[in-house]
C-alpha positions in Angstrom: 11.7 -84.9 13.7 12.6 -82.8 16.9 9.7 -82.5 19.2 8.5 -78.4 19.4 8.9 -76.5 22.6 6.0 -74.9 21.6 3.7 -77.3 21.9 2.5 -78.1 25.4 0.9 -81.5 26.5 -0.8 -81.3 29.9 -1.7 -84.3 32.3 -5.1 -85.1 33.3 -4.0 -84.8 37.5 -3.5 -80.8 36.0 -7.0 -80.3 34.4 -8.6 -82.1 37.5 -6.6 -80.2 39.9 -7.6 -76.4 38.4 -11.0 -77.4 38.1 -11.2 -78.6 41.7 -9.9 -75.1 42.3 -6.2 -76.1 43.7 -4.2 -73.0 43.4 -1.3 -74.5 41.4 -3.0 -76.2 39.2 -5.5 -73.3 37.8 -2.7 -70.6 38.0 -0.5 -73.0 36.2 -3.5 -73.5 33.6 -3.9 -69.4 33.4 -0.6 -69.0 33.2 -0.1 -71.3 29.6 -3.2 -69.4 28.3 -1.6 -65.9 28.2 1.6 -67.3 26.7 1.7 -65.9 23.1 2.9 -69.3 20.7 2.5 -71.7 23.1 -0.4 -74.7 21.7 -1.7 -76.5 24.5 -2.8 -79.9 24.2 -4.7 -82.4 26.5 -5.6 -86.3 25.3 -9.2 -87.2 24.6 -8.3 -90.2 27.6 -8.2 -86.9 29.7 -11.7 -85.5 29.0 -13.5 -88.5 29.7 -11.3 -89.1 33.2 -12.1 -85.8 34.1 -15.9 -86.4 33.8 -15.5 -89.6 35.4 -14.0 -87.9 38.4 -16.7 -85.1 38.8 -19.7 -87.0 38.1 -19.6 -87.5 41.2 -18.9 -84.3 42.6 -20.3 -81.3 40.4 -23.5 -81.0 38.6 -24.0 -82.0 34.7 -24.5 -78.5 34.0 -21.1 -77.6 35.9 -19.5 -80.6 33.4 -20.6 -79.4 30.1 -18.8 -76.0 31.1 -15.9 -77.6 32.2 -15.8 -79.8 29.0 -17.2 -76.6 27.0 -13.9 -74.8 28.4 -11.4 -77.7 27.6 -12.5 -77.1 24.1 -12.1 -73.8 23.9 -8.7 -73.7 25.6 -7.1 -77.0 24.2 -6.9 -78.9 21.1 -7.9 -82.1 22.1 -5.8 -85.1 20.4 -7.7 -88.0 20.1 -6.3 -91.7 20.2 -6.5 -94.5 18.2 -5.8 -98.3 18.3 -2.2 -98.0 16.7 -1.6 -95.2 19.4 -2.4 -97.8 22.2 -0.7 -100.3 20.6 2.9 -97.7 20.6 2.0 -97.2 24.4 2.2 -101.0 25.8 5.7 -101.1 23.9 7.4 -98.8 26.2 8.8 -100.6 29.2 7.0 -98.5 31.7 4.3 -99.9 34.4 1.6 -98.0 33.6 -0.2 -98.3 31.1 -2.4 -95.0 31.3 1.1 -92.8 31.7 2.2 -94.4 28.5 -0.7 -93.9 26.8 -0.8 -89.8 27.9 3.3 -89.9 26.7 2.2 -91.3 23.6 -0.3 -88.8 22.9 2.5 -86.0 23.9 4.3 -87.9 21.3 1.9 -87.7 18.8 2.1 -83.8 17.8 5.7 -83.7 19.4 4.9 -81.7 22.6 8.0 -80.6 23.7 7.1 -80.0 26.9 4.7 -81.9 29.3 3.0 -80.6 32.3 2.3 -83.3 34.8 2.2 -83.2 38.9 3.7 -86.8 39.0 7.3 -86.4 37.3 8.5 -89.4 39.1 6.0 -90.9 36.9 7.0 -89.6 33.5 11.0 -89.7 34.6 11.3 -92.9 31.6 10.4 -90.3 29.2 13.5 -88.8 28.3 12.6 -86.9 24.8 10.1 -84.4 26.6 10.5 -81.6 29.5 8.7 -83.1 32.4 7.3 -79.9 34.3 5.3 -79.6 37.7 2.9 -76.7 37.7 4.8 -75.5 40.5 7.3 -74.6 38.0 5.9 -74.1 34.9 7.5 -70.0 34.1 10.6 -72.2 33.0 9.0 -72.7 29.7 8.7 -69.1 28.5 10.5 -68.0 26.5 
């Protein structure tokens, strides 16, 4: 089955970036929330990175909104063993990438969101999209 143009995987270095209040990154973020059709999807692998990262730097109350506002905005896809398992078969260095591109994979996000396309250049069933660009994928 085709993957959906509709459905929108985005990177953890996004969610990171528009909560650390980088311009691109949460205009990107409030750009995909006003599009009408458009289902947005992060990993499960992302929500606890993102903790990890602002642990740290913000307050627990500051990271239950955060994560409060993940939920809200995003369906979170959770991964399991067999999902790992799909992720080491690619032929790509690393590891956490393929795991991400295999949770793209998973609901067939046609479109993924990442500020490292160098990265996800092996992926070649997707639209790799920096948030720099993202108004390419209304439609």
């Amino acid at each position: 089955m085709k993957n959906n143009p509709n459905n929108v995987f985005i990177d953890t270095n996004v969610l990171i970036g528009a909560y650390f209040e980088n311009d691109t990154d949460k205009k990107c973020l409030q750009y995909l929330y006003s599009l009408k059709g458009k289902r947005l999807f992060i990993s499960s692998l992302s929500v606890a990175q993102l903790v990890s990262v602002f642990q740290k730097k913000k307050t627990n109350k500051e990271i239950k909104r955060i994560v409060q506002d993940l939920l809200i905005k995003f369906t979170v896809i959770s991964f399991t063993q067999k999902d790992i398992e799909n992720a080491v078969q690619f032929e790509y260095s690393d590891m956490e990438d393929s795991i991400q591109y295999e949770m793209s994979r998973k609901f067939k996000c046609g479109v993924f969101i990442t500020n490292n396309i160098k990265d996800y250049r092996v992926f070649t069933n997707v639209s790799i999209i920096k948030p720099l660009k993202i108004r390419v994928i209304e439609q």
